[in-house]
VEXDREN-870346 format. One record per residue (C-alpha): residue number from 1; x, y, z. Coordinates in steps of 0.05 Angstrom, whole numbers. Layout:
<nodes>
+-----+--------+--------+--------+
| num |      u |      v |      w |
+-----+--------+--------+--------+
| NUM |      X |      Y |      Z |
...
+-----+--------+--------+--------+
</nodes>
This chain:
<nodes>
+-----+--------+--------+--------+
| num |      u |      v |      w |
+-----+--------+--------+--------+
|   1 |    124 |   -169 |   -254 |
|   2 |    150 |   -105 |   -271 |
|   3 |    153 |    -55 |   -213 |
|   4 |    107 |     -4 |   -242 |
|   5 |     58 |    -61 |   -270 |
|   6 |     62 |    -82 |   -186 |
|   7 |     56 |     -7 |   -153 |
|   8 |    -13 |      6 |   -199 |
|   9 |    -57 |    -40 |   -157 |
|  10 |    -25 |    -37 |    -98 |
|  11 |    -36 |     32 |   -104 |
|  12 |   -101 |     34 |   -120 |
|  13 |   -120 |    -11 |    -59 |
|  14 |    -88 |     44 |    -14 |
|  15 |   -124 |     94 |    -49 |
|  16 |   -189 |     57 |    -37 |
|  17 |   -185 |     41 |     30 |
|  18 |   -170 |    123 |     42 |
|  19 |   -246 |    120 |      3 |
|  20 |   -270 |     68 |     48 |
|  21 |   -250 |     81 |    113 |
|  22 |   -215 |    152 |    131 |
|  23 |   -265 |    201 |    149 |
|  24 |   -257 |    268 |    101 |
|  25 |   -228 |    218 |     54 |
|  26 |   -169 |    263 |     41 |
|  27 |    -96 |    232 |     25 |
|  28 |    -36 |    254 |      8 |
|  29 |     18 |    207 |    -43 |
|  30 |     85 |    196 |    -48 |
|  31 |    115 |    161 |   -116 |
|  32 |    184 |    170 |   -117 |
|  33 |    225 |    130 |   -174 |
|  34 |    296 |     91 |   -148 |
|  35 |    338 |     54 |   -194 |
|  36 |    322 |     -8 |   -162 |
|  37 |    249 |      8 |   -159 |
|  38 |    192 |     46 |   -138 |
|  39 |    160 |     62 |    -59 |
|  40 |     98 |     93 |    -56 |
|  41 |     68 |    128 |      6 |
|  42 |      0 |    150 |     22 |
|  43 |    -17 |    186 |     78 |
|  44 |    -80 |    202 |    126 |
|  45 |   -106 |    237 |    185 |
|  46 |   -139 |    170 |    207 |
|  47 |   -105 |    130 |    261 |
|  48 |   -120 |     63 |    249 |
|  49 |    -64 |     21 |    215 |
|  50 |    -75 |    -28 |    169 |
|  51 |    -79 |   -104 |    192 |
|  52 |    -81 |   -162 |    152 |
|  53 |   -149 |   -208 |    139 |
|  54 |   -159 |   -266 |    174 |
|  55 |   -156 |   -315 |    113 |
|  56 |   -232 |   -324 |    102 |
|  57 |   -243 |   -347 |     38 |
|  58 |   -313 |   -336 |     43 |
|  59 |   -311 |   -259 |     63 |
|  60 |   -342 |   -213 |     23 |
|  61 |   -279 |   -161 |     30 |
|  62 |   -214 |   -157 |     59 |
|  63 |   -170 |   -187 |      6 |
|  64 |   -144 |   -121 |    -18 |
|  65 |    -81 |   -119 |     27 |
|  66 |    -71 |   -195 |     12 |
|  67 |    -68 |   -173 |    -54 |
|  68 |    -11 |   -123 |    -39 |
|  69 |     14 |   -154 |      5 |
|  70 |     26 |   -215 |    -66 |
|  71 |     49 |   -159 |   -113 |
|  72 |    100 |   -119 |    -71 |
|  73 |    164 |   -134 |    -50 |
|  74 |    152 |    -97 |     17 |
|  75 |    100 |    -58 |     55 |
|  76 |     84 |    -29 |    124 |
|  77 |     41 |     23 |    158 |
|  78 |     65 |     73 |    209 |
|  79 |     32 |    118 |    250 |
|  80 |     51 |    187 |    234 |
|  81 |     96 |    241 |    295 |
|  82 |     43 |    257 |    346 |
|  83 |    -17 |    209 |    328 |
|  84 |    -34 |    255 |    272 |
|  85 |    -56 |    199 |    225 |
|  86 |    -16 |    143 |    197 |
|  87 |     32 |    129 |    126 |
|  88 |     24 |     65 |     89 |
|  89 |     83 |     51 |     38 |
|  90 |    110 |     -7 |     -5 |
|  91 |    164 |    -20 |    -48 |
|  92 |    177 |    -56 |   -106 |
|  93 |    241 |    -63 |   -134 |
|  94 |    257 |    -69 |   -210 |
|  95 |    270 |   -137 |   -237 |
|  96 |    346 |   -148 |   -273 |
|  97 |    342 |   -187 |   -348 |
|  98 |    353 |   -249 |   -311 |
|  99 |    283 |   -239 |   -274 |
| 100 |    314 |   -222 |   -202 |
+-----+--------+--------+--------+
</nodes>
């Protein structure tokens, strides 16, 4: 998967969760273009990181950072200098001709 085909939903799943769960729902993003790829960054005055899902098939939500966490070659979130919120990036790098 191309790297910008991969950053689009993961992307929009960050942006969503700002939506669904920071208070204000304010944001700030990141994009910034390597050659071997792409890392995003959005940022938040909320202080809760991001966790991964139990794997409940049967949830009604919660899949959205399994889903990033499938299309990205790398991801974290960090709380930001003095508990002022928290910065969730990923990365994903650009595939060669040969697909790696």
């Amino acid at each position: 998967m191309p790297s910008a085909d991969a950053a689009e939903p993961a992307l929009t799943e960050l942006v969503a969760n700002v939506v669904g769960h920071v208070p204000g729902r304010h944001c700030r993003t990141l994009i910034e273009f390597r050659p071997a790829g792409v890392r995003v960054e959005v940022s938040d005055g909320h202080p809760v990181l991001p966790r991964m899902p139990d794997r409940d098939e049967l949830a009604d939500g919660g899949r959205g950072l399994l889903l990033m966490d499938a299309v990205t070659d790398a991801w974290c979130g960090e709380a930001r200098p003095g508990g002022q919120g928290k910065t969730v990036w990923f990365e994903c790098r650009s595939k060669t001709e040969d697909g790696s």
